[in-house]
PyMOL Python script that loads the backbone (N, CA, C, O; Angstrom):
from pymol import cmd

cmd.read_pdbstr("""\
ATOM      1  N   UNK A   1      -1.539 103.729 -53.880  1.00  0.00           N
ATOM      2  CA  UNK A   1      -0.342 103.374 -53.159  1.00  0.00           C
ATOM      3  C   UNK A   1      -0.734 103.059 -51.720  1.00  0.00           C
ATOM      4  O   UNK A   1      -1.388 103.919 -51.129  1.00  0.00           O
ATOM      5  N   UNK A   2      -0.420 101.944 -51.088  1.00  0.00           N
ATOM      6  CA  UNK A   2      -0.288 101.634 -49.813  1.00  0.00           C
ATOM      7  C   UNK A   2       0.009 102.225 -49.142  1.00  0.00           C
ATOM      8  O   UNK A   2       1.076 102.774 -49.414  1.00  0.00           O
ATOM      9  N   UNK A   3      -0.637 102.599 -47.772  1.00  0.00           N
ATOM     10  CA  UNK A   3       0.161 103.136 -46.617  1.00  0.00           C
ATOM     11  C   UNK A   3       0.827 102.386 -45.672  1.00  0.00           C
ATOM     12  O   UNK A   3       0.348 101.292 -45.375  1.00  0.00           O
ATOM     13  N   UNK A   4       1.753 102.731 -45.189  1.00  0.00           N
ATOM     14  CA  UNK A   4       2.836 102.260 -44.530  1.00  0.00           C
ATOM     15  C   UNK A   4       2.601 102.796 -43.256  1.00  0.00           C
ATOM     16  O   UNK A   4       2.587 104.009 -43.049  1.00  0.00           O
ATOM     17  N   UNK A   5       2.325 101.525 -41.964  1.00  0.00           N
ATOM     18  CA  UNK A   5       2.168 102.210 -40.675  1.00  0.00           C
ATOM     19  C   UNK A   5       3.582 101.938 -39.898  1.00  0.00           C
ATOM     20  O   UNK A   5       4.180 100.866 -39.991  1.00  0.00           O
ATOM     21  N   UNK A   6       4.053 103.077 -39.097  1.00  0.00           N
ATOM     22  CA  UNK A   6       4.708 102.774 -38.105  1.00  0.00           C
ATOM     23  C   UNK A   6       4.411 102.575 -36.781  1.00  0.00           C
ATOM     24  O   UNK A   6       3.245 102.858 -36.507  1.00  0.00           O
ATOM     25  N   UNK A   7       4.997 102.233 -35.989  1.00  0.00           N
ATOM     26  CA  UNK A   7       4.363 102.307 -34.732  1.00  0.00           C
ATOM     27  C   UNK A   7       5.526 102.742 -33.929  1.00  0.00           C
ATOM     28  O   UNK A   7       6.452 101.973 -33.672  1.00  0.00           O
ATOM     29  N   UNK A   8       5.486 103.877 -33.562  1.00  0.00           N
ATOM     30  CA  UNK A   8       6.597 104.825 -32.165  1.00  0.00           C
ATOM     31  C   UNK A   8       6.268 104.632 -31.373  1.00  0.00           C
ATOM     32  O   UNK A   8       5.157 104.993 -30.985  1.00  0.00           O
ATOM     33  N   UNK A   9       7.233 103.829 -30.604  1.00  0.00           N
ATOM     34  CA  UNK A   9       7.319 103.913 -29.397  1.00  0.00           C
ATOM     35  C   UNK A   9       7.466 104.926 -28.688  1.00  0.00           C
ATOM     36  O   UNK A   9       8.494 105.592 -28.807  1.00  0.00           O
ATOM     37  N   UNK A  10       6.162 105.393 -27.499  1.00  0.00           N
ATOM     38  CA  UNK A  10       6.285 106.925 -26.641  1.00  0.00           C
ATOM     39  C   UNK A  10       6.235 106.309 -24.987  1.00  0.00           C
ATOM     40  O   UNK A  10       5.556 105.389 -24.530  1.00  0.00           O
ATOM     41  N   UNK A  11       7.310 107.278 -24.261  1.00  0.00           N
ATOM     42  CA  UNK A  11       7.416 106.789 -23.034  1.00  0.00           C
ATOM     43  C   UNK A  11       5.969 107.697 -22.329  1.00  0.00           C
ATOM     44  O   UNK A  11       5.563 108.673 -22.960  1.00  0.00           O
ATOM     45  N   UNK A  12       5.483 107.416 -21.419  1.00  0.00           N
ATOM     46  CA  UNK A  12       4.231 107.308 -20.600  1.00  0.00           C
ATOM     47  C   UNK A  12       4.766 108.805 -20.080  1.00  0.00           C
ATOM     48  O   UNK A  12       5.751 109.246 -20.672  1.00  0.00           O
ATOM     49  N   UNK A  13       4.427 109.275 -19.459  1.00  0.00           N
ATOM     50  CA  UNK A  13       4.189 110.565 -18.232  1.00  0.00           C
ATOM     51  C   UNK A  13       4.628 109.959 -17.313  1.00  0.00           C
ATOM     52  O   UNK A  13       5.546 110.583 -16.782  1.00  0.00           O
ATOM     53  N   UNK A  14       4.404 108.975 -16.830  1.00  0.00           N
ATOM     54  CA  UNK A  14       4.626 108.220 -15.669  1.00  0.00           C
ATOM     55  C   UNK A  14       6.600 107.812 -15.483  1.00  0.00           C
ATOM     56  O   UNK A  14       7.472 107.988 -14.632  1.00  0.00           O
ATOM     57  N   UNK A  15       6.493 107.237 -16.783  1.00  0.00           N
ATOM     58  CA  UNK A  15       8.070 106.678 -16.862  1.00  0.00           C
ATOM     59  C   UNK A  15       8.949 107.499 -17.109  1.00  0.00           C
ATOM     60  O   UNK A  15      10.080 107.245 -16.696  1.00  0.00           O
ATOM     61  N   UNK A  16       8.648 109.068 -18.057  1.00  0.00           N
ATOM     62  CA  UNK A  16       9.269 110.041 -17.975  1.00  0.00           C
ATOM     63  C   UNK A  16       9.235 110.741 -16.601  1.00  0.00           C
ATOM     64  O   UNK A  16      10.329 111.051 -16.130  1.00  0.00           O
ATOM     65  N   UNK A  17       8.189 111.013 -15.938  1.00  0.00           N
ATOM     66  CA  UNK A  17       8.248 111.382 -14.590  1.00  0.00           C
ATOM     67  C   UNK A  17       9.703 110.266 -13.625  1.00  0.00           C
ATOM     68  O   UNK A  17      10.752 110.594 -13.071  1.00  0.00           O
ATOM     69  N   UNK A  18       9.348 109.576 -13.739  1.00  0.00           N
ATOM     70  CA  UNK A  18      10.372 108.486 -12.929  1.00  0.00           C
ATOM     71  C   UNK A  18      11.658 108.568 -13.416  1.00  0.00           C
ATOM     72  O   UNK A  18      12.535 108.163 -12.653  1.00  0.00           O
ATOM     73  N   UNK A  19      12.086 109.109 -14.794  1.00  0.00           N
ATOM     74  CA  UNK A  19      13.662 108.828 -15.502  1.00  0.00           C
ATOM     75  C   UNK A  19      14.078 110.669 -14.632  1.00  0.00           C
ATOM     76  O   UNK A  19      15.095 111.047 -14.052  1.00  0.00           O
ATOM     77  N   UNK A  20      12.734 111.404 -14.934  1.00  0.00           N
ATOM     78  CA  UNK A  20      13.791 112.756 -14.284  1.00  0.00           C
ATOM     79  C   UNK A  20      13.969 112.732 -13.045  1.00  0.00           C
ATOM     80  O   UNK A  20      14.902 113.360 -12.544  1.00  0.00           O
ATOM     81  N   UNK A  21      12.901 111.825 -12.126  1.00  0.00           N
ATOM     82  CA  UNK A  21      13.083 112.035 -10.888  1.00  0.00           C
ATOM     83  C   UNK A  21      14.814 111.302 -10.471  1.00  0.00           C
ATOM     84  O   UNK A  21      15.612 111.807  -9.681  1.00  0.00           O
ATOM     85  N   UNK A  22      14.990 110.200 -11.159  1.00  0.00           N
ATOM     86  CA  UNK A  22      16.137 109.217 -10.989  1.00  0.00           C
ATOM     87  C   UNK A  22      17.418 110.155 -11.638  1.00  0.00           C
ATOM     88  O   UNK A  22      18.559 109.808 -11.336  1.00  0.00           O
ATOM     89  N   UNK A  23      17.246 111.221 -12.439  1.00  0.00           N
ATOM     90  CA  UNK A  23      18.387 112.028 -12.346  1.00  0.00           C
ATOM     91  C   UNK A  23      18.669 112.811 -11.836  1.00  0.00           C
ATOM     92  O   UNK A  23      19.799 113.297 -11.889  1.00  0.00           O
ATOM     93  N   UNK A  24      17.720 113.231 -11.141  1.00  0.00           N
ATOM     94  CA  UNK A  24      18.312 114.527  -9.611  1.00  0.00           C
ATOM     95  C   UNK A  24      18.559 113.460  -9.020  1.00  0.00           C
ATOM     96  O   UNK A  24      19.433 113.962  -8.313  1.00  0.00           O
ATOM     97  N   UNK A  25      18.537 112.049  -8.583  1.00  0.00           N
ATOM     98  CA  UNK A  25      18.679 112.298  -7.409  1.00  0.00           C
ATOM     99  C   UNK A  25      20.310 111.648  -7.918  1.00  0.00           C
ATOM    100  O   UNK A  25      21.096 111.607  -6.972  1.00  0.00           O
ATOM    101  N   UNK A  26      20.826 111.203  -9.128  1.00  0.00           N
ATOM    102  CA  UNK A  26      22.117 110.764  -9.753  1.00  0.00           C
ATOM    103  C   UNK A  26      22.902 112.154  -9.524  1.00  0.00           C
ATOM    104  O   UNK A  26      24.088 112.471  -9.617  1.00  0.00           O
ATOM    105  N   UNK A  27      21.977 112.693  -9.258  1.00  0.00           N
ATOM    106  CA  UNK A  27      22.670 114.088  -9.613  1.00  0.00           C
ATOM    107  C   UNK A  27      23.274 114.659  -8.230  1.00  0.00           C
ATOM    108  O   UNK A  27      24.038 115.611  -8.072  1.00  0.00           O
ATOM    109  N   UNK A  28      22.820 113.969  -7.470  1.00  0.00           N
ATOM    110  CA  UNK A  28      22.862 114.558  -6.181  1.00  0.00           C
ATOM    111  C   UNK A  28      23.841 113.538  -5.193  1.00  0.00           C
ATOM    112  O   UNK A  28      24.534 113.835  -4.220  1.00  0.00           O
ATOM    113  N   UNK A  29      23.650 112.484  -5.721  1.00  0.00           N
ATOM    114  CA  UNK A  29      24.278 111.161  -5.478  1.00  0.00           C
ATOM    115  C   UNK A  29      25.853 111.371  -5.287  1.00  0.00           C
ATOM    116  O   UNK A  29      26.373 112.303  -5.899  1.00  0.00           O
ATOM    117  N   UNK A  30      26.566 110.628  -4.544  1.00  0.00           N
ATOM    118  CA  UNK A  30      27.934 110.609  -4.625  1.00  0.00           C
ATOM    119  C   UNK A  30      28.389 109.564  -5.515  1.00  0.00           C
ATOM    120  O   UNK A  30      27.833 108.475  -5.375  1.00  0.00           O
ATOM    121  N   UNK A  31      29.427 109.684  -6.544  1.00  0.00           N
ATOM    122  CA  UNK A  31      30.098 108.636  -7.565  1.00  0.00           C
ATOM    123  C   UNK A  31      31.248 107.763  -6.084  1.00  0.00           C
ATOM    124  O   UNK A  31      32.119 108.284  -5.387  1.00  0.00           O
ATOM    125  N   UNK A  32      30.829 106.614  -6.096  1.00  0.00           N
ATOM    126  CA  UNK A  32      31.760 105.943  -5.178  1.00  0.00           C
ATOM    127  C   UNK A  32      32.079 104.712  -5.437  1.00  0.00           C
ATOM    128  O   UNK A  32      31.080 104.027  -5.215  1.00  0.00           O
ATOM    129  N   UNK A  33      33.282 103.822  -5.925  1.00  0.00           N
ATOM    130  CA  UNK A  33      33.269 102.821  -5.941  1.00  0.00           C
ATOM    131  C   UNK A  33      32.764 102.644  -7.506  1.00  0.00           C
ATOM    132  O   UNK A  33      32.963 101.459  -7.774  1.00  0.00           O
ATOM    133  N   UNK A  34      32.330 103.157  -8.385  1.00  0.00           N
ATOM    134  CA  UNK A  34      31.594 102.740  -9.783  1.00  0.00           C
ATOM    135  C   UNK A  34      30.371 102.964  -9.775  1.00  0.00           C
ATOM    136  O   UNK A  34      29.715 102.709 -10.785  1.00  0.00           O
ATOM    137  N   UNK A  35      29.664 103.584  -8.442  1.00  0.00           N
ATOM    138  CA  UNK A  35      28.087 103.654  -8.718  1.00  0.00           C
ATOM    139  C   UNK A  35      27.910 105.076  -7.476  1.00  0.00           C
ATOM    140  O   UNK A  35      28.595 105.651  -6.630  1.00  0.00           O
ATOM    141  N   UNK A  36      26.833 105.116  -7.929  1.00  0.00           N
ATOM    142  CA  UNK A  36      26.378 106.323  -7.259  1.00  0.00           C
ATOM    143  C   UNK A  36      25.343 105.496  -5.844  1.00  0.00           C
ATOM    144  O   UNK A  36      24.536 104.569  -5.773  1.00  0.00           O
ATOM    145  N   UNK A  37      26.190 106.842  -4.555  1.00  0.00           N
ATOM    146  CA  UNK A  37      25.466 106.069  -3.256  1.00  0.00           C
ATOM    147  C   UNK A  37      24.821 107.468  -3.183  1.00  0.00           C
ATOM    148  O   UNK A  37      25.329 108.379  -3.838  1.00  0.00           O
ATOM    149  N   UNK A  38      24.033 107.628  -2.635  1.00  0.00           N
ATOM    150  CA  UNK A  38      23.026 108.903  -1.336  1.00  0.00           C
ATOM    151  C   UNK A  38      23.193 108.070  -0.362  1.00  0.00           C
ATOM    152  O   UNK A  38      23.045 106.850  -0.286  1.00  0.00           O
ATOM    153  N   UNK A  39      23.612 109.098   0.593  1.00  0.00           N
ATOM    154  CA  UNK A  39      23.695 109.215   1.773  1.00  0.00           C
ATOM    155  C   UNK A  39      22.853 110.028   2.490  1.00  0.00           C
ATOM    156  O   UNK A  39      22.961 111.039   1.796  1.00  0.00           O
ATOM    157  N   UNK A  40      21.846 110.432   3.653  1.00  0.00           N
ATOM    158  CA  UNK A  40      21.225 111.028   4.023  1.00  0.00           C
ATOM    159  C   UNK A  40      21.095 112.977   3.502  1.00  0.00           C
ATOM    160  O   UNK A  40      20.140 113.643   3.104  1.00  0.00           O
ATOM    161  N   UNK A  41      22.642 113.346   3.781  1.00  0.00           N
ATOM    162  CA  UNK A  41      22.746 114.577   3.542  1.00  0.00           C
ATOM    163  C   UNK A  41      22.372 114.755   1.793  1.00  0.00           C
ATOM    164  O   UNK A  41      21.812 115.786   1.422  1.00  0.00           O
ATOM    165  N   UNK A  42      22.685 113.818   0.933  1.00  0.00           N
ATOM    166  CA  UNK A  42      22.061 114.115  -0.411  1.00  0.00           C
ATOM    167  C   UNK A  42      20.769 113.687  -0.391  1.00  0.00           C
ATOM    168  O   UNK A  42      20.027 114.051  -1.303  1.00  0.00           O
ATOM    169  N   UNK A  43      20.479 113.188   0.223  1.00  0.00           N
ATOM    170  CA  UNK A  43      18.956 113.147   0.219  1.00  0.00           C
ATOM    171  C   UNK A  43      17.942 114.401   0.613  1.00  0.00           C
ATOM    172  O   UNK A  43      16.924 114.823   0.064  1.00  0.00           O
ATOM    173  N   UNK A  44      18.578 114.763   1.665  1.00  0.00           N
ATOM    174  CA  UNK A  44      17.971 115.797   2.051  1.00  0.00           C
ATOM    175  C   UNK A  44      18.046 117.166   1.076  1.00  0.00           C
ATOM    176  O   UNK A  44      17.366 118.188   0.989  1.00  0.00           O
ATOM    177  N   UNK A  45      19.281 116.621   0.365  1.00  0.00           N
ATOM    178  CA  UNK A  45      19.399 117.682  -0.366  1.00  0.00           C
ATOM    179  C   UNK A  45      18.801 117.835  -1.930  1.00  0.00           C
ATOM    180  O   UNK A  45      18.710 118.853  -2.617  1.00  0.00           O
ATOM    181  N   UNK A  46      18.440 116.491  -2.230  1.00  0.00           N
ATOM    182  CA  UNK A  46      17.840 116.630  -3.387  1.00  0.00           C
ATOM    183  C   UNK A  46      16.361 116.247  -2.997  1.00  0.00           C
ATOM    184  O   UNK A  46      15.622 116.264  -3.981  1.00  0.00           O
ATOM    185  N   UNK A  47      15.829 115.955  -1.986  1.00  0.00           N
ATOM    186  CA  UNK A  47      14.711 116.182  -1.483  1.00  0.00           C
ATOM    187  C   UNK A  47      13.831 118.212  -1.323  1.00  0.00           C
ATOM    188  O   UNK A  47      12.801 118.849  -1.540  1.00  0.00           O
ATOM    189  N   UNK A  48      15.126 118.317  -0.838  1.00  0.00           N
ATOM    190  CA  UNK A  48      15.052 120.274  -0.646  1.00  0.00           C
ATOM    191  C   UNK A  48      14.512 120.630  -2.212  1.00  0.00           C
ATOM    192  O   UNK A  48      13.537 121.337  -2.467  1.00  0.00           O
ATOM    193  N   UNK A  49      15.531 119.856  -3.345  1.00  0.00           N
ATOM    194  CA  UNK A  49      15.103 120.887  -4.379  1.00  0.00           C
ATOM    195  C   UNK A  49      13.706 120.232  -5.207  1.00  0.00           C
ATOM    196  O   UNK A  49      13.144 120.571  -6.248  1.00  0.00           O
ATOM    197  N   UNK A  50      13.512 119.412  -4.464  1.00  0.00           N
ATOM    198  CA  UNK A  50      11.958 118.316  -5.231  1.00  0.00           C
ATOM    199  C   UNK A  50      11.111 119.368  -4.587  1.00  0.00           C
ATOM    200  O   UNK A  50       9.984 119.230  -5.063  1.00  0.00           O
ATOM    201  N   UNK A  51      11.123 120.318  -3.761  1.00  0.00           N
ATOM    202  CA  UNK A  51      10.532 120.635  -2.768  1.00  0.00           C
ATOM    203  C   UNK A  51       9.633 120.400  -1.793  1.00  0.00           C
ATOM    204  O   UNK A  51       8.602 121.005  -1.498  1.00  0.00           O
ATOM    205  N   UNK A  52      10.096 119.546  -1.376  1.00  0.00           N
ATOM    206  CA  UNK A  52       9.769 118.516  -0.095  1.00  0.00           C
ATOM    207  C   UNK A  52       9.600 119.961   1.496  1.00  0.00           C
ATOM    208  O   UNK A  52      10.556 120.718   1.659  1.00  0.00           O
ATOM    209  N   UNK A  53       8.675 120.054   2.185  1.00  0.00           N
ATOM    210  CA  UNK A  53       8.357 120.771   2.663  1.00  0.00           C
ATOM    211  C   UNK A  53       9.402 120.498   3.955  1.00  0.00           C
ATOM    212  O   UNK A  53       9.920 121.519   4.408  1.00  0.00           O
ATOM    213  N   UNK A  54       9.729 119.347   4.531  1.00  0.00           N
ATOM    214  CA  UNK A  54      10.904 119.014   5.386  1.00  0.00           C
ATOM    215  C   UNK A  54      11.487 117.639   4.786  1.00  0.00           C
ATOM    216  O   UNK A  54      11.168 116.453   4.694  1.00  0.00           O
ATOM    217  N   UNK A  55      12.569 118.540   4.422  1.00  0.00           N
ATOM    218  CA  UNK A  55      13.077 117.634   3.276  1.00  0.00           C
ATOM    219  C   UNK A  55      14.746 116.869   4.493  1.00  0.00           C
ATOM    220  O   UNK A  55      15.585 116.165   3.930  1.00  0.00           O
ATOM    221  N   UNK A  56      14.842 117.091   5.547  1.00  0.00           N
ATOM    222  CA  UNK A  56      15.241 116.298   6.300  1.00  0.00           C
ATOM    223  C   UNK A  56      14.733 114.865   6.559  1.00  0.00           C
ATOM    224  O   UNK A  56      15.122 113.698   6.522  1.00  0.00           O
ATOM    225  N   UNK A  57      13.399 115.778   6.907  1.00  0.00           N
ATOM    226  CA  UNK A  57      11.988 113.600   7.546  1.00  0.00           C
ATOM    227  C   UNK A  57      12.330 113.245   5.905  1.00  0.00           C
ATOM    228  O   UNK A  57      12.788 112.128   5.665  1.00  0.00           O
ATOM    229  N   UNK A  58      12.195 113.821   5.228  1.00  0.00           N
ATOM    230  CA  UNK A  58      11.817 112.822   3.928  1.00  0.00           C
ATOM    231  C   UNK A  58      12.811 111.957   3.679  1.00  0.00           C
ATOM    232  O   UNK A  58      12.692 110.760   3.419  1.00  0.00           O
ATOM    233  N   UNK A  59      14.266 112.896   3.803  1.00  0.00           N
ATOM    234  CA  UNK A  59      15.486 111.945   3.836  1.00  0.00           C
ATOM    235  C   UNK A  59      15.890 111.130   4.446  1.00  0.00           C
ATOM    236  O   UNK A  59      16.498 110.194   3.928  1.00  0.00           O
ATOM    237  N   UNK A  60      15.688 111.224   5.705  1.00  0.00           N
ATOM    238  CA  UNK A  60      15.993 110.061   7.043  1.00  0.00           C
ATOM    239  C   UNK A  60      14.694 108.538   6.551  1.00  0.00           C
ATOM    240  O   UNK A  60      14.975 107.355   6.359  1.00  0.00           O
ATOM    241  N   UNK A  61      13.459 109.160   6.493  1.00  0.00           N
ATOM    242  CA  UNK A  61      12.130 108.272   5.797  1.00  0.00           C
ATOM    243  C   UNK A  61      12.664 107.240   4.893  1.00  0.00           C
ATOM    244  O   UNK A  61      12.586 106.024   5.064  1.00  0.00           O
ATOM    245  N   UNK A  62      13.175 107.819   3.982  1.00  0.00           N
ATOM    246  CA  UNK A  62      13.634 107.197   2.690  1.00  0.00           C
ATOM    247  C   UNK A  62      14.644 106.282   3.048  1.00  0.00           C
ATOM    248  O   UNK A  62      14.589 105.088   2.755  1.00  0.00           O
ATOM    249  N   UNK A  63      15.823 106.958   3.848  1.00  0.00           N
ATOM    250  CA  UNK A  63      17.027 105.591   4.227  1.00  0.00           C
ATOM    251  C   UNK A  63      16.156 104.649   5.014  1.00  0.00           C
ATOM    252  O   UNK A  63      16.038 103.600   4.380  1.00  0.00           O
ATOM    253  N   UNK A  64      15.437 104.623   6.265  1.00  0.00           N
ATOM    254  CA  UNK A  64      14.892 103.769   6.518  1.00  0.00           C
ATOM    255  C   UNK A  64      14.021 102.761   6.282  1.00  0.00           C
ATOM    256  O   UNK A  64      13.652 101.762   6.899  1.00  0.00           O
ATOM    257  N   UNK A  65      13.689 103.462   4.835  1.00  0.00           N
ATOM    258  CA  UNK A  65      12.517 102.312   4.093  1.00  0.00           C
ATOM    259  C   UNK A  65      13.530 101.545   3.482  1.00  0.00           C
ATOM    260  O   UNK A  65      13.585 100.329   3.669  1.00  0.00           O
ATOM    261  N   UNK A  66      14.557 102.307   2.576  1.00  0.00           N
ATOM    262  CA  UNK A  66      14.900 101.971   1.396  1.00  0.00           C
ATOM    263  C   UNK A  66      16.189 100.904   1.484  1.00  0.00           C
ATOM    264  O   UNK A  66      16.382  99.892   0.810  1.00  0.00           O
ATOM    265  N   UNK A  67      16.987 101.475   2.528  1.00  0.00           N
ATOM    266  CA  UNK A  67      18.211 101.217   3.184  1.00  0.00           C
ATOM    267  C   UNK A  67      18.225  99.642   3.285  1.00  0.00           C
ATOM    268  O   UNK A  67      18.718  99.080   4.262  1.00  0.00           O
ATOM    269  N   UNK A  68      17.553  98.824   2.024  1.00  0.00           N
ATOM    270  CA  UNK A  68      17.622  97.312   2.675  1.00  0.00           C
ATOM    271  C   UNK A  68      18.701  96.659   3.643  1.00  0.00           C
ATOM    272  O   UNK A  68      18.500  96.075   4.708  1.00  0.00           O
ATOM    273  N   UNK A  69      20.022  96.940   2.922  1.00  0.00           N
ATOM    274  CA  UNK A  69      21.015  95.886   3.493  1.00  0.00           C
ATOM    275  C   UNK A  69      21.896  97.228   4.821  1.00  0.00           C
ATOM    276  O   UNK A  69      22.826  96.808   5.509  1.00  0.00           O
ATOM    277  N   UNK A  70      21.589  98.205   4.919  1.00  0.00           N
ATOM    278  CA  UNK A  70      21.540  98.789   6.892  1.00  0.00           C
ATOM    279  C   UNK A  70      22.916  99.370   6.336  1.00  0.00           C
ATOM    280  O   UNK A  70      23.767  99.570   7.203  1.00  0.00           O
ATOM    281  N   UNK A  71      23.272  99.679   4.988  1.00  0.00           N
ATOM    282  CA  UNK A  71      25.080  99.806   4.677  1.00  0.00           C
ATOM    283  C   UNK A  71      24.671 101.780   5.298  1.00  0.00           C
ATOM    284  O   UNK A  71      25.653 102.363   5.756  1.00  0.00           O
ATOM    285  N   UNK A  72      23.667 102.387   5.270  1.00  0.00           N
ATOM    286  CA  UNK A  72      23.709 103.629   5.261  1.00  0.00           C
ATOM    287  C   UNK A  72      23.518 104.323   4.475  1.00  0.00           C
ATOM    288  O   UNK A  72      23.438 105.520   4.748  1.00  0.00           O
ATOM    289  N   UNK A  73      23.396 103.966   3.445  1.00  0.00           N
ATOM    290  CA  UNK A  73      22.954 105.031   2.239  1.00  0.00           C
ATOM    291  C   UNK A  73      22.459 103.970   1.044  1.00  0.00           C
ATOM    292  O   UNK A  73      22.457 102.740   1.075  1.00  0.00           O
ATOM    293  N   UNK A  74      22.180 104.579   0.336  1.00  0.00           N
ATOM    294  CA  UNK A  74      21.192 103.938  -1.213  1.00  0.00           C
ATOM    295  C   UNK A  74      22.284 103.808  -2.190  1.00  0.00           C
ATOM    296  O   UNK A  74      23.301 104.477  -2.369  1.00  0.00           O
ATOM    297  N   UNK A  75      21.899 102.979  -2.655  1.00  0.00           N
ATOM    298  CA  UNK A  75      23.062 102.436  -3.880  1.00  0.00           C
ATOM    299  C   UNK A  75      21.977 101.595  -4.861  1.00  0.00           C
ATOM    300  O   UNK A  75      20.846 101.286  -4.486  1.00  0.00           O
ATOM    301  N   UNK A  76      22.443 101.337  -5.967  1.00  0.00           N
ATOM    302  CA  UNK A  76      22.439 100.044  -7.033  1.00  0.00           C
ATOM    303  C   UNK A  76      20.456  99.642  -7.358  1.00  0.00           C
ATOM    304  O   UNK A  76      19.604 100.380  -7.852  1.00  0.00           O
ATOM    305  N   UNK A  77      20.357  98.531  -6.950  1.00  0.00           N
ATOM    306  CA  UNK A  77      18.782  98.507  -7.230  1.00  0.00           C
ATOM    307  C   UNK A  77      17.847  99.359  -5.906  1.00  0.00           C
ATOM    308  O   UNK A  77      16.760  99.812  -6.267  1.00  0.00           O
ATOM    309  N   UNK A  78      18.205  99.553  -4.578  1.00  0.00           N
ATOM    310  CA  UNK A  78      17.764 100.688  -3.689  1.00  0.00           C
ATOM    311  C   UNK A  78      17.536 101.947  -4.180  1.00  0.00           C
ATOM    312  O   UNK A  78      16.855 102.612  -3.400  1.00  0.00           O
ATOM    313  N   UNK A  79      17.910 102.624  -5.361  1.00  0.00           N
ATOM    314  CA  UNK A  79      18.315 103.494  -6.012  1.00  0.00           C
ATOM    315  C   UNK A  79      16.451 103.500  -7.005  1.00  0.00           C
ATOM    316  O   UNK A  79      15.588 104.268  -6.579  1.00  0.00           O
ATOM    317  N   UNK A  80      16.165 102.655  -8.139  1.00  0.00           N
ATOM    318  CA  UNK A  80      14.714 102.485  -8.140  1.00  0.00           C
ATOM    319  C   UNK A  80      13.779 102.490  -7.183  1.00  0.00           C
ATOM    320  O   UNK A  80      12.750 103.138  -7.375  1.00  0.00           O
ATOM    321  N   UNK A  81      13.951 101.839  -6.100  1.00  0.00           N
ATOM    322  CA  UNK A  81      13.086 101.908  -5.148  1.00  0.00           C
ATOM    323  C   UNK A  81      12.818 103.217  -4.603  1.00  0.00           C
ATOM    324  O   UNK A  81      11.810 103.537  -3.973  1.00  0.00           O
ATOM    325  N   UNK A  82      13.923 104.037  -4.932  1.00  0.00           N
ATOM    326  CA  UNK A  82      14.101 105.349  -4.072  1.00  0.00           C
ATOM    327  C   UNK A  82      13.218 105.995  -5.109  1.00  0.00           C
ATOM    328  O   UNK A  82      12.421 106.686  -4.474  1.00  0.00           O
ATOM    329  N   UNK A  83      12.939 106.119  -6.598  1.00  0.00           N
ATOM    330  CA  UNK A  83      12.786 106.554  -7.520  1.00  0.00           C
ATOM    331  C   UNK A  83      11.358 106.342  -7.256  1.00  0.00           C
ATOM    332  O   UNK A  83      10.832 107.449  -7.144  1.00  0.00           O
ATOM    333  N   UNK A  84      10.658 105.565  -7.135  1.00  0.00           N
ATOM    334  CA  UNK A  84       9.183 104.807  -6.783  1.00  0.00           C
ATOM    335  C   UNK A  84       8.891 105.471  -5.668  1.00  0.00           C
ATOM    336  O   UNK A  84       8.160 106.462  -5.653  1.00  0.00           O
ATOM    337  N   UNK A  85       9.556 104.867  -4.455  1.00  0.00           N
ATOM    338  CA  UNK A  85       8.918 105.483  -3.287  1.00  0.00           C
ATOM    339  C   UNK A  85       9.052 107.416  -3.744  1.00  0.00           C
ATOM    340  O   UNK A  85       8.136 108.025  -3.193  1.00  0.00           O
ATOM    341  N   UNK A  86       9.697 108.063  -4.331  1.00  0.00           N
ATOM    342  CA  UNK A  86       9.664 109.665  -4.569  1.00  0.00           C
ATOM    343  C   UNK A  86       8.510 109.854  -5.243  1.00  0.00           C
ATOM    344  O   UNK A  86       7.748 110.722  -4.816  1.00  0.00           O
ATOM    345  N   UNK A  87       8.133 109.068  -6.461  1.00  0.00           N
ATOM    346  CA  UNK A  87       7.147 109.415  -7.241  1.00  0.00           C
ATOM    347  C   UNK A  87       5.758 108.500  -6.539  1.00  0.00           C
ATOM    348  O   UNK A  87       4.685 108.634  -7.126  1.00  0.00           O
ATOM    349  N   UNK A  88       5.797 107.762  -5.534  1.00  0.00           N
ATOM    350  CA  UNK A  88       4.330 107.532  -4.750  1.00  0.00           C
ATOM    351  C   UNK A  88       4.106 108.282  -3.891  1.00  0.00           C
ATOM    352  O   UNK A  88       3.012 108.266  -3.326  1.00  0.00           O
ATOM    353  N   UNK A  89       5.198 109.250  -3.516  1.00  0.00           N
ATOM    354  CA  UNK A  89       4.929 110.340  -2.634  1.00  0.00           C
ATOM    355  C   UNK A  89       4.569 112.031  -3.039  1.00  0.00           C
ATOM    356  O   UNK A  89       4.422 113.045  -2.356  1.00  0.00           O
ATOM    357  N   UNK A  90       4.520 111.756  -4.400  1.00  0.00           N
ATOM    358  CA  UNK A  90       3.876 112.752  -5.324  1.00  0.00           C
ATOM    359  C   UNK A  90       5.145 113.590  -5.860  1.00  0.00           C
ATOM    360  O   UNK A  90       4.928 114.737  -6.250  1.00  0.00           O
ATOM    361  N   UNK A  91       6.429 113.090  -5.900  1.00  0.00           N
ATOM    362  CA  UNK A  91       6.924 114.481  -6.341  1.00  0.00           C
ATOM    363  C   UNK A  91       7.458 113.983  -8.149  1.00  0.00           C
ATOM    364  O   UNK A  91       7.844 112.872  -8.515  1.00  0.00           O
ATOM    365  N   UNK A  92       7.358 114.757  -8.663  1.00  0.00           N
ATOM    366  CA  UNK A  92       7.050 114.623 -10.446  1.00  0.00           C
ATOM    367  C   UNK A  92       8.181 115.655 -11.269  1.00  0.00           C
ATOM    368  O   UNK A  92       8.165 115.731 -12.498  1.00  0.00           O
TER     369      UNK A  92
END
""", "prot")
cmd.dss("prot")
cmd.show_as("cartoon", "prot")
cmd.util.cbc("prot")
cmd.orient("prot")
């Protein structure tokens, strides 16, 4: 009898690292308008529980990188970027 291969698809370490990091920070996020914004103070605050050693700089850091369009807080595709820049800064 023949064997029958499947092939499963498995997400990386990497991309699972990146889906949990992107739900603290959903988690931490304000629902506004239909999407979730961070604003500095959730940043800082879900920075605190990544345990970010000054999880203030990290938050202010982050709006200023991330903050393309200057609205004040992270929203929509800023929101990946935020997810990237967290996990190039080591937190997993």
């Amino acid at each position: 009898m023949a064997r029958s291969s499947f092939i499963v698809p498995t997400i990386s370490a990497a991309q699972e690292n990146k889906k949990e990091l992107r739900n603290v920070f959903e988690q931490y996020g304000r629902k506004e308008g239909g999407e979730i914004r961070l604003y500095q103070d959730n940043l800082k605050n879900a920075f605190e529980y990544l345990g970010a050693l000054m999880p203030g700089y990290k938050a202010a850091s982050a709006l200023r990188y991330i903050d393309s369009d200057k609205s004040g807080y992270i929203r929509g595709d800023e929101l990946q970027a935020l997810v990237e820049y967290a996990y190039s800064s080591g937190y997993r």
